[in-house]
BAVO-654961 format. One record per residue: y, x, z of N, C-alpha, C in turn; residue in three letters. Coordinates in steps of 0.1 Angstrom, whole numbers, padded with zeros to 4 digits, always signed. Layout:
BEGIN
YXZYXZYXZALA/...
% end
This chain:
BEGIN
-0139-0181+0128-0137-0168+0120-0149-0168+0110UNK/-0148-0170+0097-0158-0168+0085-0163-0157+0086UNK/-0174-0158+0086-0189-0143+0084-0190-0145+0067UNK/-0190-0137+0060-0192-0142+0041-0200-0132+0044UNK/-0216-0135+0036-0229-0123+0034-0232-0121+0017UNK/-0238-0111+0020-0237-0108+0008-0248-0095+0011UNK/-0260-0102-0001-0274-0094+0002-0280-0092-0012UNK/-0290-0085-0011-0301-0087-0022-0314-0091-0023UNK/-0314-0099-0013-0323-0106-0004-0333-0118-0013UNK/-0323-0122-0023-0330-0130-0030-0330-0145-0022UNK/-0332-0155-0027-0337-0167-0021-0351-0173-0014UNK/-0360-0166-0024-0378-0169-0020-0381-0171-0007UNK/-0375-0158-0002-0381-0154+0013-0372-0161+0021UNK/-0376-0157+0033-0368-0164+0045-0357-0151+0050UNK/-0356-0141+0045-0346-0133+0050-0333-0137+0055UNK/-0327-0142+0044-0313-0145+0046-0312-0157+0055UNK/-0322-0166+0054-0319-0177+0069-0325-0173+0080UNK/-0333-0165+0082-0332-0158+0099-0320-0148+0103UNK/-0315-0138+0090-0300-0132+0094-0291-0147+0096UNK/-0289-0158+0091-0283-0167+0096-0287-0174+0108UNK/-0299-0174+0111-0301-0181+0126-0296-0175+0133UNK/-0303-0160+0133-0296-0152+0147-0282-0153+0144UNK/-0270-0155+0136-0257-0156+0141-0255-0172+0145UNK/-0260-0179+0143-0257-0190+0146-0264-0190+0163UNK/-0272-0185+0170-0275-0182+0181-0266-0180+0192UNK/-0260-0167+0182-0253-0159+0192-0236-0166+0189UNK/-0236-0173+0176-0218-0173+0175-0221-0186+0170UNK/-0224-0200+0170-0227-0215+0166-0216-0217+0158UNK/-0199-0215+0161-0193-0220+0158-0190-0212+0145UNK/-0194-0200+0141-0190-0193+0129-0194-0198+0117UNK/-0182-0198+0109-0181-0208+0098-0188-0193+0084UNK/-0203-0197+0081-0209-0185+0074-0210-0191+0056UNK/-0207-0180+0048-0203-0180+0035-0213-0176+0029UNK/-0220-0179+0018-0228-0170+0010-0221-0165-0002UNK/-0213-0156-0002-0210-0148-0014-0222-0147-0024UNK/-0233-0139-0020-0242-0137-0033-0256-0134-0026UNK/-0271-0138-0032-0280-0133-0026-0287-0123-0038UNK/-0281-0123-0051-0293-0121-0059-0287-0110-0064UNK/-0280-0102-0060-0280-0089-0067-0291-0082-0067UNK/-0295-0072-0080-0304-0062-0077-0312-0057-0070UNK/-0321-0056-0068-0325-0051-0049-0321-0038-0056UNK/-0314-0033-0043-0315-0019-0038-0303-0015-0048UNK/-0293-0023-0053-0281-0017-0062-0268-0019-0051UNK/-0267-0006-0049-0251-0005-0044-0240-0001-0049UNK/-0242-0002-0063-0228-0005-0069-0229-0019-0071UNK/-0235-0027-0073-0237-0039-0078-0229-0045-0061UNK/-0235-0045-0049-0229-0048-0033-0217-0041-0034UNK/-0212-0030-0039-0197-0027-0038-0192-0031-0047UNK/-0192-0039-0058-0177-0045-0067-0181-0059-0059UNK/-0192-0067-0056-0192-0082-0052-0183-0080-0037UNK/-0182-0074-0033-0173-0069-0016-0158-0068-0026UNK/-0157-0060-0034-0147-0059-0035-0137-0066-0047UNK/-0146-0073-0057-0140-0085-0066-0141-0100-0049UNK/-0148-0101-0041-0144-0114-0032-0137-0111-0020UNK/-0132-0098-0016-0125-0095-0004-0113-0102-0003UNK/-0107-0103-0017-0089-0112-0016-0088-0121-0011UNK/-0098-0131-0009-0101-0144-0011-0111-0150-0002UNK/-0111-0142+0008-0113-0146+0019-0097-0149+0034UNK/-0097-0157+0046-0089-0160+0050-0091-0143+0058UNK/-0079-0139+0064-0075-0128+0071-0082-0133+0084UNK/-0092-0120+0089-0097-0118+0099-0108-0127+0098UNK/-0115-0127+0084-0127-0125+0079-0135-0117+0080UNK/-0157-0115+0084-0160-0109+0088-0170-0104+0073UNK/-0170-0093+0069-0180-0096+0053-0194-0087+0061UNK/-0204-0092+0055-0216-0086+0060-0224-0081+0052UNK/-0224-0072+0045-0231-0064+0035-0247-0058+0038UNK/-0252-0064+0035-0267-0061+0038-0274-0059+0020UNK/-0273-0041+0018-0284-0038+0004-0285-0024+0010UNK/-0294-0022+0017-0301-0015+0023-0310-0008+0020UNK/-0312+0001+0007-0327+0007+0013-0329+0021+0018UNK/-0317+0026+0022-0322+0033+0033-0323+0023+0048UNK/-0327+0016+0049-0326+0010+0062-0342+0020+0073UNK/-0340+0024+0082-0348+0031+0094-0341+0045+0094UNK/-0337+0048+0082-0336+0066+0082-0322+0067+0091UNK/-0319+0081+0080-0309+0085+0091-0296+0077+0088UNK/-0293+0069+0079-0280+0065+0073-0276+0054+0084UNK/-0262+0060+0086-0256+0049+0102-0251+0036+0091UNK/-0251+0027+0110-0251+0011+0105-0239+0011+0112UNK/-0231+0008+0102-0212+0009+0107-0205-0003+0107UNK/-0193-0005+0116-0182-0019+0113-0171-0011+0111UNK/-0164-0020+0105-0150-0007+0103-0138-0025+0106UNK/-0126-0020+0107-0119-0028+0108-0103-0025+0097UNK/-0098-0036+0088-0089-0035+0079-0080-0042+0083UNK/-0069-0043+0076-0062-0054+0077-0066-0073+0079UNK/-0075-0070+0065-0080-0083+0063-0093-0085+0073UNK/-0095-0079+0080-0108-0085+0088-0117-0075+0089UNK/-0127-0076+0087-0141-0066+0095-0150-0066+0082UNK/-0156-0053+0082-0167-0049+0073-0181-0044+0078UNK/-0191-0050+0082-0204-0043+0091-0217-0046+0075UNK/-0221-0032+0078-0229-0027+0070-0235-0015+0070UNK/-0242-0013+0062-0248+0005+0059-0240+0015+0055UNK/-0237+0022+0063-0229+0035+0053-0236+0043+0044UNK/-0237+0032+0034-0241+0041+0023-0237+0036+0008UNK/-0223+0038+0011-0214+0033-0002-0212+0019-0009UNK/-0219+0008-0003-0216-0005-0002-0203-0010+0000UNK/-0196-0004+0007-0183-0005+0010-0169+0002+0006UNK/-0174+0012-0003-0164+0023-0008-0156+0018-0014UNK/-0158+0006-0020-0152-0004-0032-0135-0002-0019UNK/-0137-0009-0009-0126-0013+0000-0124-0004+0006UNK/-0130+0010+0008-0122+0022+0015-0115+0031+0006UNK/-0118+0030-0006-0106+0035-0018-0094+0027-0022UNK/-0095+0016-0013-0079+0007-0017-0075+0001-0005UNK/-0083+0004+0010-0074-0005+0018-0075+0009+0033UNK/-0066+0010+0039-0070+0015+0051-0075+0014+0065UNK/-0082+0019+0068-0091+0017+0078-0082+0012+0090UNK/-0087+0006+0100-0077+0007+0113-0090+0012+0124UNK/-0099+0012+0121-0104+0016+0135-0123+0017+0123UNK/-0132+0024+0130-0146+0027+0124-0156+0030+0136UNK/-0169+0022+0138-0174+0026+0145-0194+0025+0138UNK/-0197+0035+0147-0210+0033+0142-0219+0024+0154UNK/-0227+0015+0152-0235+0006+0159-0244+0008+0168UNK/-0240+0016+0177-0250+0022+0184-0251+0021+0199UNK/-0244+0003+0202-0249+0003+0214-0258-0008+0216UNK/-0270-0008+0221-0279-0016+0220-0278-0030+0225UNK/-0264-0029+0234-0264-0042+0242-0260-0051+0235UNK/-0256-0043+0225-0249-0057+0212-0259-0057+0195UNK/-0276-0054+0197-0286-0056+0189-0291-0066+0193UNK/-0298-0074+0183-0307-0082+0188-0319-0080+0198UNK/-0323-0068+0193-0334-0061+0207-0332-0051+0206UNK/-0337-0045+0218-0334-0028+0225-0340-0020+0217UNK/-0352-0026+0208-0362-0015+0196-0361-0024+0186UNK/-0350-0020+0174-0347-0030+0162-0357-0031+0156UNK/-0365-0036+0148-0369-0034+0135-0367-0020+0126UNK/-0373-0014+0121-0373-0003+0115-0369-0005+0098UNK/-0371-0017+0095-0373-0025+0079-0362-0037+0076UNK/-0358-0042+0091-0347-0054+0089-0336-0051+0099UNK/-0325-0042+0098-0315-0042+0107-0301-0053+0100UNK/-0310-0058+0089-0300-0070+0086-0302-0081+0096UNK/-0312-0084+0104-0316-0089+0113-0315-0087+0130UNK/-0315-0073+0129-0317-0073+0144-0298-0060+0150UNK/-0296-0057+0139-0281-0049+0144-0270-0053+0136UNK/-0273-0061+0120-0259-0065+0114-0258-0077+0119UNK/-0269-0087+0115-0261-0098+0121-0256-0101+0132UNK/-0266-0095+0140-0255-0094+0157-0238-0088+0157UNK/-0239-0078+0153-0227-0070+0152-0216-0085+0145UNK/-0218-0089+0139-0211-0096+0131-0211-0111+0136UNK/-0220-0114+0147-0218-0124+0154-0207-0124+0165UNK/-0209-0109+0167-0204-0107+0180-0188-0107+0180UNK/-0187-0102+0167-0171-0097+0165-0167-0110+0159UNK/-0172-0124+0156-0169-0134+0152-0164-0136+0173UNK/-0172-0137+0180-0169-0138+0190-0158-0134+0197UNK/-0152-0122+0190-0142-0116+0197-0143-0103+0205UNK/-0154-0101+0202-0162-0088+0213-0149-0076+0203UNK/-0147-0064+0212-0135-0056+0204-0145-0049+0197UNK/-0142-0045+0182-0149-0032+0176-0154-0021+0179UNK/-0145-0019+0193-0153-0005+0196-0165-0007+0204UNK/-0162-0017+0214-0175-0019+0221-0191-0019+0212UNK/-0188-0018+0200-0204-0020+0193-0209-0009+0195UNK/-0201+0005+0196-0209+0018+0195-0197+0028+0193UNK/-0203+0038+0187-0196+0053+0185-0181+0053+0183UNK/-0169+0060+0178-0162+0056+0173-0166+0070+0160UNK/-0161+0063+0145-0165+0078+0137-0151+0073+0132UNK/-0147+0091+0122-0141+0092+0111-0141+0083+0101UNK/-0128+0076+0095-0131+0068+0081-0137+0081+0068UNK/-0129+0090+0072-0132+0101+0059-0143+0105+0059UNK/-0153+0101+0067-0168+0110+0072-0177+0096+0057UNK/-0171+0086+0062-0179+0077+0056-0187+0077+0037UNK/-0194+0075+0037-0203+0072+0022-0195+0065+0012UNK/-0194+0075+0003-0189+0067-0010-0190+0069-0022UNK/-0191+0063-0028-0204+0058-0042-0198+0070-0054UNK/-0201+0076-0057-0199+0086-0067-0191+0078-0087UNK/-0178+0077-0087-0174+0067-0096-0161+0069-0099UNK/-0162+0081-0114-0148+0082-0119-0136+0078-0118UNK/-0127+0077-0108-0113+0069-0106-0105+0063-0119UNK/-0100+0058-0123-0088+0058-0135-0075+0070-0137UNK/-0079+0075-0147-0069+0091-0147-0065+0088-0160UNK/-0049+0089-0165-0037+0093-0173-0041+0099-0183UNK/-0037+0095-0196-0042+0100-0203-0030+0105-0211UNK/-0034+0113-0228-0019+0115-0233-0013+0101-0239UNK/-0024+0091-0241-0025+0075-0253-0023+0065-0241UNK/-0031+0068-0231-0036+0059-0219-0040+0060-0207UNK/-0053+0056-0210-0062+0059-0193-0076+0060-0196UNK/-0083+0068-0191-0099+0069-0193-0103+0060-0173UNK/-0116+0056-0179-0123+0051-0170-0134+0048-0168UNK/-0141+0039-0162-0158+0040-0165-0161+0029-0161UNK/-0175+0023-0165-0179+0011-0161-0183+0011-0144UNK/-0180+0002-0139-0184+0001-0125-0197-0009-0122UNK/-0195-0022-0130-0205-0033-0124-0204-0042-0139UNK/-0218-0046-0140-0222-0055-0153-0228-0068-0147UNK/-0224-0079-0147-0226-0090-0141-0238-0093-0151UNK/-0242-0107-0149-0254-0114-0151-0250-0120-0168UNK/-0239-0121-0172-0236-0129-0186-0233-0114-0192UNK/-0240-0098-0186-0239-0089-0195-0220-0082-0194UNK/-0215-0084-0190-0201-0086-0192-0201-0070-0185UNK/-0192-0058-0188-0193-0047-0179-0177-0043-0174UNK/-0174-0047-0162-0162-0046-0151-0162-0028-0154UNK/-0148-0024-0156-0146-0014-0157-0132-0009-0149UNK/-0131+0005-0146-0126+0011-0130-0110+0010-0134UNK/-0105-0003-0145-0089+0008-0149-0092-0014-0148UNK/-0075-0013-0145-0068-0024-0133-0065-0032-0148UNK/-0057-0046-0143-0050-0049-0155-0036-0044-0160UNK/-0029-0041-0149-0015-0035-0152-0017-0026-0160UNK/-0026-0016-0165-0027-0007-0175-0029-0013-0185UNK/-0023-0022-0188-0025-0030-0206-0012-0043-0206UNK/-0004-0045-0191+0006-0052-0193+0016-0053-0200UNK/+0018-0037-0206+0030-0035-0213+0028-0042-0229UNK/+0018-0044-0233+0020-0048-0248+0005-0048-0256UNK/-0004-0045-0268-0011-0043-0268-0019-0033-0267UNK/-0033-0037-0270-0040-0024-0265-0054-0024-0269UNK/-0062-0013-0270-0076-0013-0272-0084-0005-0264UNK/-0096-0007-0264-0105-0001-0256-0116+0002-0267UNK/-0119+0020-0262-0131+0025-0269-0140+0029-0262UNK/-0153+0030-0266-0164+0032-0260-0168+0038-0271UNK/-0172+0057-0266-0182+0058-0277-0173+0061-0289UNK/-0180+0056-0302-0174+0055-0313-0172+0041-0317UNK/-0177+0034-0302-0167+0019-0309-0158+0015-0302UNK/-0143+0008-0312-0133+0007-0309-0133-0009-0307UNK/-0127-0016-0292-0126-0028-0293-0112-0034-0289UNK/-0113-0045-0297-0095-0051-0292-0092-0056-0283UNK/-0082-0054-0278-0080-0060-0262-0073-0074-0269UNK/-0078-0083-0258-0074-0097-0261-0074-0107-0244UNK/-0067-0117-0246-0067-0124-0235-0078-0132-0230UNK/-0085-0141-0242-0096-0149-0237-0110-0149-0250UNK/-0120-0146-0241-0135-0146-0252-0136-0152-0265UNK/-0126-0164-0264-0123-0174-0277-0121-0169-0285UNK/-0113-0156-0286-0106-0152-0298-0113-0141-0308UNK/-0124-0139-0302-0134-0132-0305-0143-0143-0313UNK/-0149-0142-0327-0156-0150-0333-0173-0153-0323UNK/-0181-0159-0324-0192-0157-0316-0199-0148-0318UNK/-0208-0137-0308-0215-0128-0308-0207-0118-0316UNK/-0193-0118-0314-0182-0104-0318-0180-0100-0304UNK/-0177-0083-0302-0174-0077-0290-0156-0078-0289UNK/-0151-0079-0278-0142-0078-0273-0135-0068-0260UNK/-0130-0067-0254-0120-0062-0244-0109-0076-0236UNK/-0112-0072-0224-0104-0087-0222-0104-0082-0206UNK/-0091-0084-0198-0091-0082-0179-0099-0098-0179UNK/-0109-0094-0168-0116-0104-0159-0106-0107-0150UNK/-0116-0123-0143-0105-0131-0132-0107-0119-0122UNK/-0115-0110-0125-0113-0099-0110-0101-0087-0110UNK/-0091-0087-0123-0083-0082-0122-0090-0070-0126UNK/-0098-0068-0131-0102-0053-0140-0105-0059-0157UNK/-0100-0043-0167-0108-0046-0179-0122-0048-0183UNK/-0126-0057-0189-0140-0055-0192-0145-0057-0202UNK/-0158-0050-0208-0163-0053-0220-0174-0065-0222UNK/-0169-0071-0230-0178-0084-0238-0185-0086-0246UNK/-0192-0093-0249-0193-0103-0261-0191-0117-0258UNK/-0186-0120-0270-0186-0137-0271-0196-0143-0274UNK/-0202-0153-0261-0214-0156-0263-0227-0150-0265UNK/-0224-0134-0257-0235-0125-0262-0232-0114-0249UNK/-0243-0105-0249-0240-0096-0240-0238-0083-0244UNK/-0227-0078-0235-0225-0066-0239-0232-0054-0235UNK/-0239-0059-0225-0245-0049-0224-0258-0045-0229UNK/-0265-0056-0236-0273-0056-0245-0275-0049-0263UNK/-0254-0048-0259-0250-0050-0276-0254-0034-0278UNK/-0245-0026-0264-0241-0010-0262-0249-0002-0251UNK/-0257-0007-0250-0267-0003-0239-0257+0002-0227UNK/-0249-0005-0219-0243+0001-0213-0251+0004-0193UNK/-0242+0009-0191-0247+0015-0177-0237+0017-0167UNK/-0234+0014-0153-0225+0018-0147-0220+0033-0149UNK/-0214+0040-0149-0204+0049-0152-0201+0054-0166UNK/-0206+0048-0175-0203+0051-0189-0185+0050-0187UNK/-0180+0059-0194-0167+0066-0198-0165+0055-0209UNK/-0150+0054-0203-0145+0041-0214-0128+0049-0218UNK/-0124+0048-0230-0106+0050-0227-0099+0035-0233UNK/-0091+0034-0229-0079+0024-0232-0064+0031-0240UNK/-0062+0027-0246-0049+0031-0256-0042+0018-0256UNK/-0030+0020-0256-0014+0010-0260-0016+0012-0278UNK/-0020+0003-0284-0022+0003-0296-0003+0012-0305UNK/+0008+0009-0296+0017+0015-0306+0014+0031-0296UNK/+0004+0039-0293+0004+0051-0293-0011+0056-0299UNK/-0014+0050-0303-0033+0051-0313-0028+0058-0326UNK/-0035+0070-0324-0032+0077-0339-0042+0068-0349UNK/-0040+0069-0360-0049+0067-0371-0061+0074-0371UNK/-0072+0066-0374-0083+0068-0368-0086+0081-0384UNK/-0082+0080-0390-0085+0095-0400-0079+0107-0389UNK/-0074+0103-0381-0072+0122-0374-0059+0122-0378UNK/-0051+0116-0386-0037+0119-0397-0028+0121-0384UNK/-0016+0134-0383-0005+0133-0371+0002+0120-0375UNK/+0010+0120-0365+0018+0104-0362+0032+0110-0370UNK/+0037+0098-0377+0048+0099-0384+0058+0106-0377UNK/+0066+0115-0383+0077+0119-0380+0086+0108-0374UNK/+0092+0111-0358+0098+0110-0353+0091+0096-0346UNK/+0081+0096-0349+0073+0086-0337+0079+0091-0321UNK/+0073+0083-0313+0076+0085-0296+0066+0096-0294UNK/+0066+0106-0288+0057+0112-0284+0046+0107-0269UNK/+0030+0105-0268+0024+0101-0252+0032+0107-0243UNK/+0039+0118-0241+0044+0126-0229+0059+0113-0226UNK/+0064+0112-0235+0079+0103-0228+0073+0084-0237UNK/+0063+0084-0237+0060+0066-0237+0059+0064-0224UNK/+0067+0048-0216+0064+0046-0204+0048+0045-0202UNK/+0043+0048-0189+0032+0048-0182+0029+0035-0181UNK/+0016+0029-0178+0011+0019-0170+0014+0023-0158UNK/+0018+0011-0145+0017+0007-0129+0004+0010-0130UNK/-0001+0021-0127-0016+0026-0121-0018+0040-0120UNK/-0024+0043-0106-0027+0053-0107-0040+0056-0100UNK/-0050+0074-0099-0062+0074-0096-0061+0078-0082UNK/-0047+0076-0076-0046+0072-0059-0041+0060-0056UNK/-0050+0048-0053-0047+0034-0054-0034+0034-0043UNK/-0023+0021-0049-0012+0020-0040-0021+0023-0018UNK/-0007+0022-0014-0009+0023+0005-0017+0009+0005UNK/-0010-0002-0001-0014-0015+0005-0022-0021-0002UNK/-0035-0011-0007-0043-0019-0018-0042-0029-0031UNK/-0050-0026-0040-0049-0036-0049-0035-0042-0055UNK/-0023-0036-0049-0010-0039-0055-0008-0039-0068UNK/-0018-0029-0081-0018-0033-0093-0019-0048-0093UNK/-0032-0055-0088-0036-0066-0090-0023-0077-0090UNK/-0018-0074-0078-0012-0085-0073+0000-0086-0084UNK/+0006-0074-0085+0021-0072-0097+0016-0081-0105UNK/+0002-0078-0115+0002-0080-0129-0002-0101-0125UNK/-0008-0105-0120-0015-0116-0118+0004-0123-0115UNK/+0012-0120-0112+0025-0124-0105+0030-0122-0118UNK/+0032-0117-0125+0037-0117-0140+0033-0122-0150UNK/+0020-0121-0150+0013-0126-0164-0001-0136-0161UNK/-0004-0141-0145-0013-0148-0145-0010-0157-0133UNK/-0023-0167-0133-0020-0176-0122-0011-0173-0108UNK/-0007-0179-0102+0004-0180-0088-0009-0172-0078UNK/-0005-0164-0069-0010-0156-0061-0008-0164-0047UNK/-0014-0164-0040-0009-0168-0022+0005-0155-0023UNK/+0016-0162-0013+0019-0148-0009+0020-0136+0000UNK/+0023-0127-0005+0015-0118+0004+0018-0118+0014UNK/+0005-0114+0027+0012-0114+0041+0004-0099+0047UNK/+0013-0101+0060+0008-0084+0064-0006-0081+0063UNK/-0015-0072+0059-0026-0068+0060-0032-0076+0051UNK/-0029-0083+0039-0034-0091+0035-0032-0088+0021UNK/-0048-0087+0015-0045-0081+0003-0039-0091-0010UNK/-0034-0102-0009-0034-0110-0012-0017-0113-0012UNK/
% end
């Protein structure tokens, strides 16, 4: 059973290979993944899109182990939750919200039985060490979820404060979620909201064109374009965007279907145009499908690479 980690841990130190000793201790045969070490210290939006852009793409009954921590000693509980796809152990403190706004819980507990820490008095500074990686060894083992501790509420749990995608009269408004390392900024509206035909994205008072690939964009020109993660995002070609627009996770973005864009003089729309109230909708909405990530899967099945197919519990 794959453990995939995913920290802010950095490489320098030895952090991340003692959370890997102790699982290899306690679980030898678990086959462990490094998703990512170098996010941000202390960004948990940056730990919730990397959970939730690599969740698909892991095998079912995968264990993901989210360690960006800085409340670690206080009072913020150290939780496993269980999904379809596998197990999520980490901080409840919105690391995870990415997957509890699109997939449903089957079972949630908090970590609070000692028999399953690495010692009886954790560490106060590393419970990535002494209560996640155990937890996540254990359940690689087969130990049941509840046995780790408490059982809580999914609804009780932490979640990251981050404008959903809402309908608009043109489109959809949305907001930046996560700006990777080449500047690029992942934003909260799916691809199926631009499948129907063309489309633009504005920010601000700048308007950019939606396009399929960075190419088409001359160099150091901004673009609009869906990432391989199945969201829209803003670019530049060969440049960053977030350098260009000073952007920021929640900055407000809208998207328009270019045949419903009024003229940008403010002029009304020609007599006997379509009116936004009876133009079809985009497949999306700001209560994600039952079976998660279903925009994804529709639009990628129509207009992009071959998908696995889907299987129960499997976002994929």
């Amino acid at each position: 059973m794959p453990i995939a980690l995913i920290t802010d841990f950095g490489t320098q130190d030895s952090y991340v290979g003692v959370m890997k000793g102790v699982i290899a201790t306690l679980a030898p045969t678990a086959q462990l993944i490094d998703l990512t070490h170098d996010l941000p210290p202390q960004d948990l939006y940056a730990a919730r899109f990397a959970l939730l852009s690599a969740y698909p793409y892991l095998p079912v009954g995968s264990i993901f182990l989210v360690v960006v921590d800085p409340g670690v000693g206080t009072s913020r509980r150290a939780i496993a939750l269980q999904t379809g796809q596998g197990f999520l152990v980490g901080p409840d403190n919105g690391v995870l919200s990415g997957i509890l706004e699109n997939e449903p819980i089957l079972n949630a507990a908090e970590l609070t039985n000692p028999s399953f820490w690495r010692l009886p008095h954790p560490s106060t500074t590393f419970h990535g060490r002494d209560i996640f990686a155990p937890a996540a060894a254990h359940l690689a083992n087969g130990v049941a979820l509840g046995e780790l501790g408490s059982p809580i509420a999914p609804d009780s749990l932490v979640r990251l404060p981050l404008t959903p995608p809402l309908a608009t009269a043109t489109g959809w408004e949305g907001s930046v979620q996560y700006i990777d390392r080449f500047g690029n900024a992942a934003t909260t509206i799916t691809a199926s909201a631009v499948a129907s035909g063309p489309w633009q994205l504005t920010l601000g008072q700048t308007t950019l064109p939606g396009a399929k690939t960075y190419g088409e964009a001359a160099a150091g020109a901004a673009l609009a374009l869906v990432g391989s993660h199945g969201f829209i995002e803003i670019a530049v070609n060969q440049g960053s965007a977030q350098q260009r627009f000073g952007l920021k996770v929640g900055d407000r973005i809208l998207i328009t279907q270019k045949t419903t864009v009024r003229a940008h003089s403010g002029a009304p729309q020609p007599s006997g145009a379509p009116q936004p109230s009876s133009a079809p909708q985009p497949d999306i909405s700001p209560t994600p499908a039952p079976d998660g990530f279903a925009a994804h899967r529709q639009y990628w099945s129509d207009h992009g690479p071959d998908w696995p197919s889907p299987r129960p519990g499997n976002l994929r």
